[in-house]
N, C-alpha and C positions, 0 to 999 in steps of 0.2 A: 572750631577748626584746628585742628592739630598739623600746627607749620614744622618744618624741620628747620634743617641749619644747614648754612655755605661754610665751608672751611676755604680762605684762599691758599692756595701750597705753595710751596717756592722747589719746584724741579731738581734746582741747581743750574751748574753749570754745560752738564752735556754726557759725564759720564755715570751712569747711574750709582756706584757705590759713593757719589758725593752726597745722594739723597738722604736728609735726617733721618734719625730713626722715628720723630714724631709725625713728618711727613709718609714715611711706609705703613706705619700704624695707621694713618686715617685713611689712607689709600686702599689698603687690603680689607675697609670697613665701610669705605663708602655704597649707597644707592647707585647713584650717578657721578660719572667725570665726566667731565668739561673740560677737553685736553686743550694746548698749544702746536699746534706747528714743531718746536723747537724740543717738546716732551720726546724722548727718547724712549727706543721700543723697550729695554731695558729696562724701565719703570713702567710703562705700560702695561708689561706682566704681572705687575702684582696686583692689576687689579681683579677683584673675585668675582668668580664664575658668575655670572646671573646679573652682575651691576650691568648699567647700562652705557655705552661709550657714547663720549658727541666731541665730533672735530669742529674747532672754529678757529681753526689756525689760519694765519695770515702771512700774505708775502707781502714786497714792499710793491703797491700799485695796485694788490690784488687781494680783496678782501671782500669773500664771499658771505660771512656772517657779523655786518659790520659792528662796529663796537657797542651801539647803542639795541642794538637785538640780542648783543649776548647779556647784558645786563638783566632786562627784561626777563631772558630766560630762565637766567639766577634765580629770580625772583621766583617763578610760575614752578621751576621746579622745587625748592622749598616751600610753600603753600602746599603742594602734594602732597606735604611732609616727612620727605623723602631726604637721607642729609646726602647732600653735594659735596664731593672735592672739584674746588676751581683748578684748576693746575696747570703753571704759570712757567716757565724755564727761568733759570735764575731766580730772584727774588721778588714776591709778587706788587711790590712798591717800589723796585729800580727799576725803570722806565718798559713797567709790564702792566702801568694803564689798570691796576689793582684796589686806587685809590679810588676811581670813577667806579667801579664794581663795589666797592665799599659803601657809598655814599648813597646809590641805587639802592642798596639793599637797607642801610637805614633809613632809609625815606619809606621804603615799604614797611618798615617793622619785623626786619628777618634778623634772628639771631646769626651772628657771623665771626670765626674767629680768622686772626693771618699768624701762618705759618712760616717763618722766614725761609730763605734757601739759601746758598752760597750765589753769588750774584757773580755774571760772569769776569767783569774784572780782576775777583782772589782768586777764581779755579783758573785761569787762564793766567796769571802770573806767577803763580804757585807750580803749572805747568814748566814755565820757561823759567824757574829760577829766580822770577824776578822779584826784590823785594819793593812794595809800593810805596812805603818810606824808608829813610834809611839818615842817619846821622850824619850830618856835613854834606849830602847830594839833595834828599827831599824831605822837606818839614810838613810836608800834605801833602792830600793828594784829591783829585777832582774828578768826578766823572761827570760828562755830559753826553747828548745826542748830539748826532752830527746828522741827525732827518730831523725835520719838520714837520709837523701835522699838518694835511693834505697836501703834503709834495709843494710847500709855500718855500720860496728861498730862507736859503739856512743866514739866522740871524745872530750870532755871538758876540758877545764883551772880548774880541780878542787882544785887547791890551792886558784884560784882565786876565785872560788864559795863555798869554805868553808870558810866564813867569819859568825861569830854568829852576828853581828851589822849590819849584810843584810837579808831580806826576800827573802829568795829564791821562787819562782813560777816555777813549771815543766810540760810544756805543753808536751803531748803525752808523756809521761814515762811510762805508767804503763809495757810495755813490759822489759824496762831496770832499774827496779825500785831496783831492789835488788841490783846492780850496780851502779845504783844514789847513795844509801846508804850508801855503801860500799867505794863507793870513796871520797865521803865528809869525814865519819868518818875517813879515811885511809888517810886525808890529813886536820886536826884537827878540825875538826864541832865535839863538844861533842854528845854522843852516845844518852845522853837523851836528844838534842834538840828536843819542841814542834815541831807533825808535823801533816797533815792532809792530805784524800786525800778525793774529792769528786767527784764521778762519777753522770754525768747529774745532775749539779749543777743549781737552780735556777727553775726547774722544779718540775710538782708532782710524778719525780722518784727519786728525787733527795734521795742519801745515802752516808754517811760519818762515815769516819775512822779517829780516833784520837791518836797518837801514840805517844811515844818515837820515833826517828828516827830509833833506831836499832831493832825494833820493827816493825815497818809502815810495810815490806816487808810481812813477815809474816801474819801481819793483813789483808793487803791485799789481799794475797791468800786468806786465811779463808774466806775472803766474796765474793770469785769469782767475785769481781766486771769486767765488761767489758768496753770495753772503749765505751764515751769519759771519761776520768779521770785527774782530775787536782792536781799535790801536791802544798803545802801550806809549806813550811820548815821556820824554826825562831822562836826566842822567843815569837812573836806575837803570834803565831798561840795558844799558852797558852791561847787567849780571847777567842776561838774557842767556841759555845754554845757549851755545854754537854761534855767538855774536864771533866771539875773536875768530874765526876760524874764515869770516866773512870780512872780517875789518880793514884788514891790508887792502884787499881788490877794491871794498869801498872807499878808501881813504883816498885811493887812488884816481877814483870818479869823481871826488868830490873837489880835485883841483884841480879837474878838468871844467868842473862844473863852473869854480870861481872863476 
């Protein structure tokens, strides 16, 4: 039987000229893709005439090709032996569920290589200016989810992620944001820590929020942003473009708030 091979890709972050160059290589030579939701039409084009497309992109609550069928199909379409790009937005092992896709496929015995991407937290701070470490504000920096697998309450070490000498980054939060906030400050992240959050970051939808932390929640409502949304938590996010321009009128809320 002549198997082929999965490539997992890493998208990037949203706008397509962040895509590798060894990602558009495999992409303008793949069989088949196995897009994302989050894959952008702008990468989409390069894939070549004849390959075959398949969506299994997912929303939050709504996941019409659930995770364990898309595995499977990794598989059935390699045995074809036909080579696959999996293709992932951001990086196909920062919380894009890459590594279960991995793990499927060497249990079947499918050759399989991973492609990294920019993952959204660098394109989205690289957007706003903001440096993720930075000497004397952040010695690291952290990314976690702020969803749960099956919509189970959100569970964090927030003594552990209220540290102001760490950049915190919150992928998928915006549903438990008020929450996020609330339990940093509630376990000693200062209230007016810089904070940001940027929906469809890196793109020309891209829109951002710059806040006080005890703040952000609220801001966020007011601009009904939807997801995808990434926050930015730390003194960094202060480099944020357009922070100063916003800081005075927040400053201003924020002793109202005290």
């Amino acid at each position: 039987m002549n198997v082929g091979k999965v490539l997992l890709v890493g998208a990037g972050p949203g706008d397509p000229e962040l895509l590798t160059l060894k990602a558009a290589r495999v992409i303008r030579s793949a069989d088949v893709i196995v897009y994302d939701r989050l894959v952008p039409a702008g990468i989409l084009d390069l894939i070549p005439e004849g390959a075959a497309r398949i969506n299994v992109g997912k929303h939050a609550g709504n996941h019409p090709v659930p995770q364990h069928e898309i595995n499977q199909l990794l598989v059935r379409l390699a045995r074809s032996g036909r080579t696959v790009v999996r293709l992932k937005g951001g990086d196909p092992f920062i919380f894009a569920r890459g590594c279960e896709e991995a793990s499927e496929l060497e249990r079947a015995g499918i050759p399989y290589e991973v492609i990294p991407g920019i993952t959204a937290a660098q394109g989205c701070a690289a957007a706003l200016r903001i440096p993720l470490t930075h000497r004397g504000l952040a010695t690291g920096v952290r990314f976690v989810t702020g969803h749960c697998r099956g919509d189970e309450p959100l569970s964090l070490d927030w003594a552990s992620l209220a540290d102001a000498d760490t950049t915190l980054v919150v992928y998928m939060g915006l549903a438990n944001i008020e929450r996020i906030a609330r339990e940093l400050i509630a376990h000693g992240l200062p209230a007016d820590t810089p904070s940001c959050a940027i929906h469809e970051g890196t793109t020309s939808r891209e829109r951002r929020i710059c806040a006080p932390l005890a703040l952000l929640p609220a801001a966020v409502r007011a601009a009904a942003f939807d997801s995808p949304v990434l926050f930015i938590i730390g003194r960094v996010a202060a480099f944020a473009a357009g922070w100063n321009e916003h800081d005075s009128a927040l400053q201003q809320d924020m002793a109202v708030v005290a």
